[in-house]
KEGU-361250 format. One record per atom (N, C-alpha, C): residue number from 0; chain; y, x, z. Coordinates in Angstrom, 2 decimals. Layout:
<domis>
num,chaine,v,u,w
NUM,A,Y,X,Z $
...
</domis>
This chain:
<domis>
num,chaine,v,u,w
0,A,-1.20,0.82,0.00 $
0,A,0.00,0.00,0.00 $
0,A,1.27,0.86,0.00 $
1,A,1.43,1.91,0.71 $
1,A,2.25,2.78,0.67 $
1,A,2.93,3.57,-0.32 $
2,A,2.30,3.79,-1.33 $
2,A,2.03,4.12,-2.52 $
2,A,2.85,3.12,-3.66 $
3,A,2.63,1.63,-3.16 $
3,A,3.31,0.74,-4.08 $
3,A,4.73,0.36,-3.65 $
4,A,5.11,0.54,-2.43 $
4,A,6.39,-0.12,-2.15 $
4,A,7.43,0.81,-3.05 $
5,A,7.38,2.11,-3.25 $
5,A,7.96,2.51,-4.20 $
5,A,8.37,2.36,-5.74 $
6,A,7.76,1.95,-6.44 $
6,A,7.79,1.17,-7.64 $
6,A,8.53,-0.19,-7.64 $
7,A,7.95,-0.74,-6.37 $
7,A,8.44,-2.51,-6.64 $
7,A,9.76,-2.11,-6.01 $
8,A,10.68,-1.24,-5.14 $
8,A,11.52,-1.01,-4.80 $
8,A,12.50,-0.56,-6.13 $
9,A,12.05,0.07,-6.84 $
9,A,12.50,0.90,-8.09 $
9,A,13.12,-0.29,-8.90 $
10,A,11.93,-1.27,-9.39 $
10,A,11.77,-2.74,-9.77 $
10,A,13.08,-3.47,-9.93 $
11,A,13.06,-3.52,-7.90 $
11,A,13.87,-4.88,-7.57 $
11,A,15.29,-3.75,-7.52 $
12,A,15.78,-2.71,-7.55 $
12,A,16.79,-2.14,-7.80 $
12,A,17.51,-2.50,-9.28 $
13,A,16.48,-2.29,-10.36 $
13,A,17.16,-2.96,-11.82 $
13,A,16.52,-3.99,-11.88 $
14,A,16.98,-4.88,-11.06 $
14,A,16.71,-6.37,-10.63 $
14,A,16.01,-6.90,-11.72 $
15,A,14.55,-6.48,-11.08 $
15,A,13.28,-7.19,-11.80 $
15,A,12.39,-8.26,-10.59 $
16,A,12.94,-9.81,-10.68 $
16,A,12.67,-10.27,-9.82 $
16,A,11.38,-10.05,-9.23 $
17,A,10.05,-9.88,-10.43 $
17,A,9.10,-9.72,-9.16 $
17,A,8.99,-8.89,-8.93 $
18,A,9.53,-7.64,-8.92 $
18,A,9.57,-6.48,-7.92 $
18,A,10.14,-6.74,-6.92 $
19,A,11.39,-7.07,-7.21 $
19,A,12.25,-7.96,-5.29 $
19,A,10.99,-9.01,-5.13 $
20,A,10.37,-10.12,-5.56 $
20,A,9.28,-10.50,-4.73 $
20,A,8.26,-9.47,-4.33 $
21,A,7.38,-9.05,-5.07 $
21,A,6.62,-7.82,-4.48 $
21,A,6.80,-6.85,-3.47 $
22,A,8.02,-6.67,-3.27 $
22,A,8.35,-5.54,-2.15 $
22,A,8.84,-6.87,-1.25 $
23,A,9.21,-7.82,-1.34 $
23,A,9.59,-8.66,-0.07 $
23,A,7.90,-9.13,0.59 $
24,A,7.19,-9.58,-0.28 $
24,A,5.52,-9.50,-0.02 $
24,A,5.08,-7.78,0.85 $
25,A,5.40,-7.19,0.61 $
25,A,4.86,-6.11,1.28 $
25,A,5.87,-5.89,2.90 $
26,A,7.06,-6.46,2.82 $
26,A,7.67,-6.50,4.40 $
26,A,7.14,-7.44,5.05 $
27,A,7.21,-8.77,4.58 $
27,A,6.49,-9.92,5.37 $
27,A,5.28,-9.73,5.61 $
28,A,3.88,-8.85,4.88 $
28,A,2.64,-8.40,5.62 $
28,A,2.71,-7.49,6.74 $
29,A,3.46,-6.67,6.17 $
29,A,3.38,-4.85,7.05 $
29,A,2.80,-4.21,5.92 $
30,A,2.54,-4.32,4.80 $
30,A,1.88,-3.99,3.92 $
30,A,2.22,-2.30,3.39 $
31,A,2.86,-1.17,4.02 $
31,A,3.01,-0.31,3.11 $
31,A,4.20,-0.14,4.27 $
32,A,4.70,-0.85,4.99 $
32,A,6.27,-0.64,5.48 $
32,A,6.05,-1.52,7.01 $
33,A,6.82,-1.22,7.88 $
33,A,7.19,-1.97,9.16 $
33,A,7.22,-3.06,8.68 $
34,A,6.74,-4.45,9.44 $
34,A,6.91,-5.60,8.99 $
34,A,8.23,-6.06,9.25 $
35,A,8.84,-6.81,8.72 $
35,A,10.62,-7.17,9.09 $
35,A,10.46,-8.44,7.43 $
36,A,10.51,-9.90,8.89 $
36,A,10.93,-10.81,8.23 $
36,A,12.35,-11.17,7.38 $
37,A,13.23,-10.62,7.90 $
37,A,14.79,-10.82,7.68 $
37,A,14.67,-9.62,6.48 $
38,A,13.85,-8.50,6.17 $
38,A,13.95,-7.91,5.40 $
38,A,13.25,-8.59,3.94 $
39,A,12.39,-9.41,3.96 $
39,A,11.84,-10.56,3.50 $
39,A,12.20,-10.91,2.94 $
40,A,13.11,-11.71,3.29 $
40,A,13.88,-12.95,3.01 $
40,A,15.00,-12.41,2.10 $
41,A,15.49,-11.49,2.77 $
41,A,16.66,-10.90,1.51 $
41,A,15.98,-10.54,0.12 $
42,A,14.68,-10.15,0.18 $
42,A,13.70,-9.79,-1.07 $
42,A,13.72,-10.90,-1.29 $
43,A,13.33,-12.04,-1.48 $
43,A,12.70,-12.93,-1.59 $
43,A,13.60,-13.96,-2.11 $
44,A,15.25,-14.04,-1.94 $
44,A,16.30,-14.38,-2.00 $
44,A,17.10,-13.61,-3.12 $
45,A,16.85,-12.33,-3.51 $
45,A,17.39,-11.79,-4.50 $
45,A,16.32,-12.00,-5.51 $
46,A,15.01,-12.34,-5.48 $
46,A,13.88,-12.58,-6.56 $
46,A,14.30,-13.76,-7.20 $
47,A,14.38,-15.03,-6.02 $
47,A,15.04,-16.30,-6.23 $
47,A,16.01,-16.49,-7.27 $
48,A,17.10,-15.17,-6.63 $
48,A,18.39,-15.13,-7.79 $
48,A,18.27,-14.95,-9.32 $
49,A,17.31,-14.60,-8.68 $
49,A,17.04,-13.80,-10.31 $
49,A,15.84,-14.34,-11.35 $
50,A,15.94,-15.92,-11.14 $
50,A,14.83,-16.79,-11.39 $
50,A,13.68,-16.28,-11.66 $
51,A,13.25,-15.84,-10.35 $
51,A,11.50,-15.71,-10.52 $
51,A,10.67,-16.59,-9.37 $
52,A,9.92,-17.60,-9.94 $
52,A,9.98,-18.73,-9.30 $
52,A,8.53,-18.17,-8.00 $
53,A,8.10,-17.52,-8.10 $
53,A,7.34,-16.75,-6.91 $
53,A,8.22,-16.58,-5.78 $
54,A,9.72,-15.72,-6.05 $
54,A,10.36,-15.48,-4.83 $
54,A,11.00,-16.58,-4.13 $
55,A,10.86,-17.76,-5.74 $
55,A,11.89,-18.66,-4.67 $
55,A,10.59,-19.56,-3.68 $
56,A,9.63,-19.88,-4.32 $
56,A,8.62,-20.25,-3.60 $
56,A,8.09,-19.86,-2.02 $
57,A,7.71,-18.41,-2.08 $
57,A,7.92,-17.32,-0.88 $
57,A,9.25,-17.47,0.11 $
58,A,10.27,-17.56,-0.32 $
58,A,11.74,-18.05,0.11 $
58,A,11.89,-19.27,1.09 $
59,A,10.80,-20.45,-0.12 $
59,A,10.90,-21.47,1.16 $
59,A,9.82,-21.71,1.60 $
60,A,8.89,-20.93,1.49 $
60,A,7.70,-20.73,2.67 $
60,A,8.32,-20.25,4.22 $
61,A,9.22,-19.45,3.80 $
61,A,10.00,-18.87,5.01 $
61,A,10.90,-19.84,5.55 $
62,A,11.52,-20.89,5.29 $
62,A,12.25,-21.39,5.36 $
62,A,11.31,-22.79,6.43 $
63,A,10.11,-23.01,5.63 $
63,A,9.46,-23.71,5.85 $
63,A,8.63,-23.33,7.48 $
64,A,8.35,-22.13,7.58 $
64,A,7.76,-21.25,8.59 $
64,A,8.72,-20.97,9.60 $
65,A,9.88,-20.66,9.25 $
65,A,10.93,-19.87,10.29 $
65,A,10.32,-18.93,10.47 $
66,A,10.44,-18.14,8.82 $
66,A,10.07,-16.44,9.64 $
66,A,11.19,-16.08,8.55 $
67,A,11.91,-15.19,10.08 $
67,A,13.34,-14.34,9.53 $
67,A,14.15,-15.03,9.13 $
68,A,14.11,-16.55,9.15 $
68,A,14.94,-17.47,8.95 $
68,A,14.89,-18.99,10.04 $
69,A,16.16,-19.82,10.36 $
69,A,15.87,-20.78,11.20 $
69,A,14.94,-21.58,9.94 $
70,A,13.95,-22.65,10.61 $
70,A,13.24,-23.28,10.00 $
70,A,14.55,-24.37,9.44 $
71,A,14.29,-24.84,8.34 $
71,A,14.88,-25.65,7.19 $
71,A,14.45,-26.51,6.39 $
72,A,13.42,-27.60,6.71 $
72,A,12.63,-27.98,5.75 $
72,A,13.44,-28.42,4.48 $
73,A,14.73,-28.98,4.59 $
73,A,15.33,-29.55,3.25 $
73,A,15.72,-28.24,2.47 $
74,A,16.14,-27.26,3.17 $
74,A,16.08,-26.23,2.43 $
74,A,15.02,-25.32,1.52 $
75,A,13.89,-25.86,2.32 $
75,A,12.00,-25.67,1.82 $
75,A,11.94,-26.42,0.53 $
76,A,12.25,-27.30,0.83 $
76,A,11.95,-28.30,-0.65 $
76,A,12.88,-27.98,-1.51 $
77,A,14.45,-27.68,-1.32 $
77,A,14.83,-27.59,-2.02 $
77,A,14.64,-26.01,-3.10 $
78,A,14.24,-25.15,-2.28 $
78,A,13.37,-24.34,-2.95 $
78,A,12.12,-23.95,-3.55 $
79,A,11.19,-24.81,-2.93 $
79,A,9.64,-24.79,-3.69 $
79,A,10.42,-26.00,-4.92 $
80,A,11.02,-26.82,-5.16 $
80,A,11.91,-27.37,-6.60 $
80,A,12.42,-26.81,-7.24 $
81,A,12.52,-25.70,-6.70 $
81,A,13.66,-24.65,-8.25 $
81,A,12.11,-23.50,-8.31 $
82,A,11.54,-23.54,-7.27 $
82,A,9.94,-22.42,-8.31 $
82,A,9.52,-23.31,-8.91 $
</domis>
């Protein structure tokens, strides 16, 4: 895992949304990196931006969960509707 956060970091730098999803997937496991929800969510939120409908999905899983974010369900739906 360690090995990959570098690339999808590279990725989501020339904002290739699923690299910002992919590296926000690897903070929300621990996957490769300290786990950090709020670090997540900003991945996961710039994937969103950048219509890739994985991050926005992931986005309001979080939203939906309250991880790294207050829970939001209208905000949940209103994002699993735009993935």
């Amino acid at each position: 895992y360690a090995k990959a956060v570098e690339p999808y970091r590279k990725a989501c730098e020339l904002n290739n949304g699923l690299g910002c999803n992919n590296l926000g997937v690897m903070y929300g496991k621990g996957y490769g990196v300290e786990k950090d929800y709020a670090k997540a969510v900003e991945l996961y939120r710039k994937a969103c931006e950048l219509n890739n409908g994985l991050g926005c999905a992931n986005l309001g899983w979080m939203y939906d969960e309250g991880y790294g974010v207050k829970k939001d369900y209208a905000k949940a739906v209103e994002l699993y509707r735009k993935a």
